[in-house]
C-alpha positions, 0 to 999 in steps of 0.5 A: 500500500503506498504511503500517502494512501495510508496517509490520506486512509488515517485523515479522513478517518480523523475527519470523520472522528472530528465531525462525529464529535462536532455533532455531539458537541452541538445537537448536530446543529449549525451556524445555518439552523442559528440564523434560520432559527433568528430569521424566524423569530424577527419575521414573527416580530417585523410581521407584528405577530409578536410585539417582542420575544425571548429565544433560548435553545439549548444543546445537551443543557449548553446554551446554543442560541438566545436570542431577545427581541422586539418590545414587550411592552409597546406602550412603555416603550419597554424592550424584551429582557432576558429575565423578564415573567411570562405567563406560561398557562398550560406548560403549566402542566407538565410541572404539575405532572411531576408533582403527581409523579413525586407522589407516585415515587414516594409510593402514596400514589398510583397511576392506575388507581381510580382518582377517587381513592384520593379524591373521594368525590370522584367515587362515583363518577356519570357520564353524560348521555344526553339532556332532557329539558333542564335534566341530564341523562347519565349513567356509570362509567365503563371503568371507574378513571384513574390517575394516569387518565388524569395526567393524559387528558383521558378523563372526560372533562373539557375546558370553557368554550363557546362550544354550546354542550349541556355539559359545558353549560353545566361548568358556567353555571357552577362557575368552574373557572379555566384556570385564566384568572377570571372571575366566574359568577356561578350562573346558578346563584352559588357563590364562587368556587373558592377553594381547590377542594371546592373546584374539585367537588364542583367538577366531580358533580357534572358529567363526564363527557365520554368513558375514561380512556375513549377520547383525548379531551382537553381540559381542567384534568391538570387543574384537578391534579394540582388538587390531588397533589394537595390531598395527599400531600396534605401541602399547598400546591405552591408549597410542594412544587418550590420544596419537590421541584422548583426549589431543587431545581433552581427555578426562583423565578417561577411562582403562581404570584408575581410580587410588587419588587418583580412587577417591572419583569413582568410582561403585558399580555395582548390578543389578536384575531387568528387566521387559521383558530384551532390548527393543531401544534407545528401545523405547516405555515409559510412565512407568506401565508401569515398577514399581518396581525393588530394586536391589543392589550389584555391584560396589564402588569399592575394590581388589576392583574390576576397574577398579581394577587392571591387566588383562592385556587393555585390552578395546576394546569394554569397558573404559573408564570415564568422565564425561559431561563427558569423553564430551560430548566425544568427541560433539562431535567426532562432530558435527564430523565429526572436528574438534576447535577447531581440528584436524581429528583423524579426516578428514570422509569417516572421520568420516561413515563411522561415520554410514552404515548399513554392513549388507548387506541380508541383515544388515539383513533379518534382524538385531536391528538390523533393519527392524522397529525402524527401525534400522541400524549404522554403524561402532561406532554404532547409527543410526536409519533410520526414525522409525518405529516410535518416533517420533524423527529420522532420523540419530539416532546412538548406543550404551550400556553394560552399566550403563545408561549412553548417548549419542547425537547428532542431527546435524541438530539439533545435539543431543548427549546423555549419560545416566551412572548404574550399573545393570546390568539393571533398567529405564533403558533405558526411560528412552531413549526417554522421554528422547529424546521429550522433547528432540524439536527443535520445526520453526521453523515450529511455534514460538510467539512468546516474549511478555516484558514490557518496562520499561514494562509493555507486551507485547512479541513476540520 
């Protein structure tokens, strides 16, 4: 064998070791996928879907890109910061989710025991049949649901919505709030729920929509987790998650109350009217496709704010508010299968548990969650099943909130993302699956060899 055959043989085995590890070292993400990632977040700005917004991306817990921009606060002129309080809502859940897995580690709780071993209210659960004047008609469940219907949405009981259902029209008259900070006036003339155990009983009292198991149905479930935590913990949901999770975790920016010393962090909320109302997560968009949108201010940042004061309910699907630095996170101890540094906080198999598709065939068949969007549902987590439709890896996990924030992780790639910004409605949700397409990891074999150019001027491979 000649000598520089046997020469080159060795480079370009080093060449190939080299971007192996290069690989590792950055999730398989480039400079290309950073300034897609960029491009995606300013459209979003410069379009007007979002006054400002905080881009964090994490690979294997190492920063890789954040990226702050616009004004959150467009009438006081106040520029998005790093450590500003968004009001995350619904990745609200996956926290609360751990809390109930906390419980079912310390062995108080078990994920197929009927909820009303623990919430005793939930004994004897109907579900609904249909209404019959002012009446509805029930009858008993096919089984009795259990807490891992709970934490999957497979319980049977719905959210608010304009959705005229005699059982939904049932939760406005018993004044059973979402969880958004409004104040519900009972439409039966009962005064307001006013405690979790309350909000518990209150919902316990309605039919369930369908037999556990036999849908996806989103809603107060999570809500109702938060009550369960508070049960058998005999601790206030605040008090549990600061001590379990939020404490541990380092998390001192995630509260249920933002105090007078952080109102200036706290960010405004807006609304606007949505193109595509009720597309799923990562639905397909182009740039192109997304008109411009006028935004107008919801909810402020002073004492009129629901989270700037103390609620009678700590709503557990809800209720949170945070950072993208806080919730990075709580990410990175997902991705570690519930290890933090050094403690192993929530055990792997739990940890894993929140990543596995957890809806019966017949949930899964027919739900929003369904085959036709390629996606299932964990424990408190959406998960994508299948590329297709959308293009995106497999394992993918990850939820949002009502005012456009979301998060998710790949834990294959070891890629962690948060978006924050405060819209509810418009058209962010567009911006997901830009979003994620842009940070698409490249395949080893794929990647380029980087070119610099040493000291001597000469081209080198890397």
């Amino acid at each position: 064998m000649p000598r520089y055959y046997l020469l080159l043989k060795i480079a370009v085995g080093l060449l190939l070791s080299l971007c192996s590890t290069l690989h590792a070292a950055t999730c398989g993400l480039d400079e290309a996928a950073r300034e897609r990632a960029r491009q995606v977040v300013q459209a979003m700005i410069d379009r007007g879907h979002a006054p400002g917004a905080v881009l964090d991306v994490r690979c294997e817990g190492r920063p890789w890109l954040q990226m702050i921009a616009g004004k959150t606060d467009r009438e006081a002129d106040t520029a998005a910061a790093a450590d500003q309080l968004f009001r995350i809502y619904s990745m609200t859940k996956p926290i609360t989710t751990v809390a109930v897995l906390m419980l079912v580690a310390d062995g108080k709780v078990k994920l197929e025991e009927p909820i009303g071993t623990y919430l005793p209210e939930w004994k004897d659960p109907k579900v609904y049949v249909s209404e019959e004047g002012e009446t509805l008609k029930t009858r008993a469940p096919l089984r009795l649901p259990t807490v891992r219907d709970l934490l999957s949405h497979q319980l049977g009981v719905a959210y608010l919505s304009p959705y005229p259902h005699p059982v939904i029209k049932r939760y406005v008259a018993l004044g059973i709030d979402n969880g958004g900070g409004e104040k519900l006036v009972p439409g039966d003339g009962s005064p307001p729920v006013d405690s979790v155990a309350e909000f518990s009983r209150r919902l316990a009292s309605v039919p369930l929509l369908h037999d556990p198991g036999a849908n996806w149905t989103y809603g107060s479930s999570t809500d109702l987790a938060g009550a369960l935590v508070e049960r058998v913990s005999g601790q206030r949901l605040d008090h549990f998650m600061q001590q379990r999770i939020l404490g541990p975790l380092g998390m001192n920016d995630t509260m249920f109350r933002v105090p007078d010393a952080l109102q200036g962090r706290f960010t405004p909320a807006y609304s606007g009217k949505s193109q595509f109302p009720g597309q799923p997560a990562f639905a397909q968009r182009k740039v192109e496709d997304l008109a411009p949108t006028a935004l107008v201010r919801r909810d402020g940042v002073d004492a009129t704010s629901p989270f700037r004061n103390e609620r009678p309910i700590q709503f557990g699907g809800a209720g949170l508010v945070s950072t993208a630095a806080d919730y990075q996170r709580f990410l990175i101890f997902l991705l570690n299968d519930g290890r933090w540094q050094d403690q192993q906080l929530l055990p792997v198999e739990l940890a894993r548990e929140m990543r596995r598709n957890a809806l019966t065939p017949e949930a899964q068949a027919i739900s929003a969650m369904g085959s036709k969007v390629g996606m299932g549902f964990g424990l408190g987590l959406g998960l994508l099943e299948q590329s297709e439709p959308s293009g995106l890896p497999v394992g993918l996990a990850f939820w949002g909130g009502a005012a456009s924030t979301t998060a998710w992780l790949q834990p294959k790639e070891g890629i962690t993302v948060v978006l924050m910004t405060q819209v509810f409605g418009g058209d962010v949700s567009s911006y997901y699956y830009l979003l994620a397409k842009s940070l698409m990891p490249t395949p080893v074999e794929s990647r380029k060899p980087i070119t610099l150019t040493g000291i001597d001027g000469k081209s080198s491979v890397h």
